[in-house]
Every structure is written in structure tokens, then in C-alpha cells.
Phi, psi and omega in degrees: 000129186295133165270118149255098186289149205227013185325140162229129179194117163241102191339108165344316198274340185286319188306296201302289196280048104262003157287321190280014189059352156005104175293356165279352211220119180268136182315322188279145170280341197256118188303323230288019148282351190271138151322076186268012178272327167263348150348287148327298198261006166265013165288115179306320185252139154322151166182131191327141157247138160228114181049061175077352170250139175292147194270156121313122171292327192223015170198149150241158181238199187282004130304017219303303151243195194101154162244026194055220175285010188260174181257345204245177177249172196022234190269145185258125143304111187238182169216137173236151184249095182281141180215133173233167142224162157254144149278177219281342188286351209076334180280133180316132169230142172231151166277120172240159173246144154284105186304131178280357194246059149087336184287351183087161188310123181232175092351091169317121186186173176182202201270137079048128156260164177313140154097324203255141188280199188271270194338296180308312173289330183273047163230312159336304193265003174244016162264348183282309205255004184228351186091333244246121192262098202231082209257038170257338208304135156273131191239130198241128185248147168271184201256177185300116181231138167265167215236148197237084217264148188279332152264038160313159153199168167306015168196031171187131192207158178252128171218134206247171166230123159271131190269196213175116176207146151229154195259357182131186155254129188238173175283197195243014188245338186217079168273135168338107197315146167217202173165140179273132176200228206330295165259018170274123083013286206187133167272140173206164191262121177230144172324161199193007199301262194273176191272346184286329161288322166300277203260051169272303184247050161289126185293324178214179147086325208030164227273128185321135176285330169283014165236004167281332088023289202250346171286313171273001177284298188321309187306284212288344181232006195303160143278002172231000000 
């Protein structure tokens, strides 16, 4: 027997940021006013309307309307940034943030702004949350994937592009200074050979769940 839910729920802090005017937070409470025909054609995945509401193109969740925890209504365009070394031993290392609301180690990244390409954002965010400034680095972007973010609903979804630098090889005393700040707790350089070392060597918390997936495909199939 098919189960369909019928949850309607949208999160306090989203109700807050559109009291607060928040550019994260789109104002109507109601989809079926946005213009989703040009929505639509600026979407990385194709995805449904129905009687004015965005469908989730590739899951459904414990949501049905509503936007959970998210600000936006349909797809949020985001980027995230992996940067690895090697130390002198061989072994991988990548830069992560400890997410400040509770979600666990992610890929320093954030939303795409109007106008900014993925590549420009994921560098944005990862001097915005890490310090870590790299303006020699060759950068490799992938193509757009959604991601199965735990504040999701059928009708607010994330779908990301992943950048890609690796920086070389340091000794093991002097990896690129880093420091945590705007929506990071805290950054750190983590062991990395596989994605099962990764999450091994966490300090805490475990791995963000909409980045576990895309970590582990990256680790697993990387030459760094």
C-alpha cells in the first residue's frame, strides 16, 4: 500500500526571516503567486508545477507542503567547495566546517546569488566560512546535483554544484591557516584517504546528511 503524506509544515526560523526581511527567505507564504515559468527556466533540474506549486523533482519527503526548513520555495541553487592536499606521508586531507545549527561536518558552500556563477560562489563561501583565500588555485565544477538535505519538503529543495581544487603537496605542520566564521562553529583540515577515513576521523558530529552522497562519490572515485 502506497502511504502519501500530507504534513504541512513550515519552520519558525523561516516565518522569522520573513518578518526580518531576509533575502533568503522568499515573502509569500502562498507558491501558487511566483512566476514559476521563469523559475523554471533558470532551473539546473527540470521540475513540475502543479495547480501553482513546485513538485521535488527527485524525492518525496516527511513534508508535503510547506517549506520546512528551507527559505525559498522550489529549487535553491547552491555551491559547495572541496579543497584537498596531500601530506608528505601521501595522505588526503580536505577542508570542512562544522555547521553552527546542529547539522554536522559539511563542505564550506551556500546559495548561488543572482548574477554569480557556482564557481565565484564556492570560493565566496569558502573565504566567507574558513578564511582560506586561494586566488591561484585551478578550480574544477561539476555538473548540478540535487542533494537530499534533511530540510527539505516537496516543495523546497537544494541542488549544488561542486568546485574542486586540490593544492598540492605540505608538510604536516604547515596546511594553509585556516579560521571559522560566519555560519561555521568551527573549521578543520580532516584526514580524508576514503570517504570511511573521513568519517573516522571527524572530530565529532558526523558527516552533514545532504553532503554524504556527494563526498562520498567525490573520495571514492578522486586521484587526490
Amino acid at each position: 500500500m502506497t502511504t502519501t503524506t500530507t504534513v504541512t509544515y513550515t519552520h519558525p526560523s523561516v516565518l522569522a526571516g520573513i518578518a526580518a526581511g531576509a533575502a533568503w527567505a522568499d515573502p509569500t507564504m502562498d507558491p501558487t503567486l511566483i512566476d514559476w515559468t521563469t523559475r523554471q527556466a533558470y532551473a539546473a533540474i527540470p521540475f513540475a508545477v502543479m495547480d501553482g506549486r513546485p513538485v521535488n523533482p527527485c524525492e518525496r519527503t516527511a513534508v508535503r507542503y510547506g517549506r520546512n526548513e528551507l527559505g525559498h520555495w522550489g529549487e535553491q541553487l547552491c555551491a559547495d567547495a572541496l579543497v584537498s592536499l596531500t601530506d608528505t606521508s601521501g595522505h588526503r586531507w580536505i577542508l570542512l566546517i562544522e555547521r553552527a545549527d546542529g547539522h554536522g561536518w559539511a563542505l564550506p558552500g551556500g546559495y548561488v546569488d543572482p548574477g554569480e556563477t557556482a564557481g565565484h560562489a564556492a570560493t565566496r563561501e569558502l573565504a566567507e566560512e574558513t578564511g582560506l583565500v586561494i586566488p591561484d588555485a585551478t578550480w574544477h565544477t561539476e555538473p548540478p546535483r540535487y542533494v537530499p538535505d534533511p530540510r527539505a519538503s516537496d516543495e523546497a529543495w537544494m541542488v549544488t554544484v561542486l568546485a574542486r581544487t586540490h593544492l598540492g603537496t605540505y608538510p604536516a605542520d604547515a596546511f594553509p591557516d585556516i579560521a571559522h566564521a560566519d555560519d561555521a562553529a568551527q573549521a578543520a583540515w580532516v584526514r580524508a584517504d576514503t570517504y570511511d577515513a573521513l568519517t573516522r576521523h571527524l572530530p565529532c558530529c558526523g558527516i552533514f546528511a545532504a553532503h554524504r552522497p556527494l563526498l562520498a562519490s567525490a573520495l571514492d572515485t578522486a586521484t587526490h
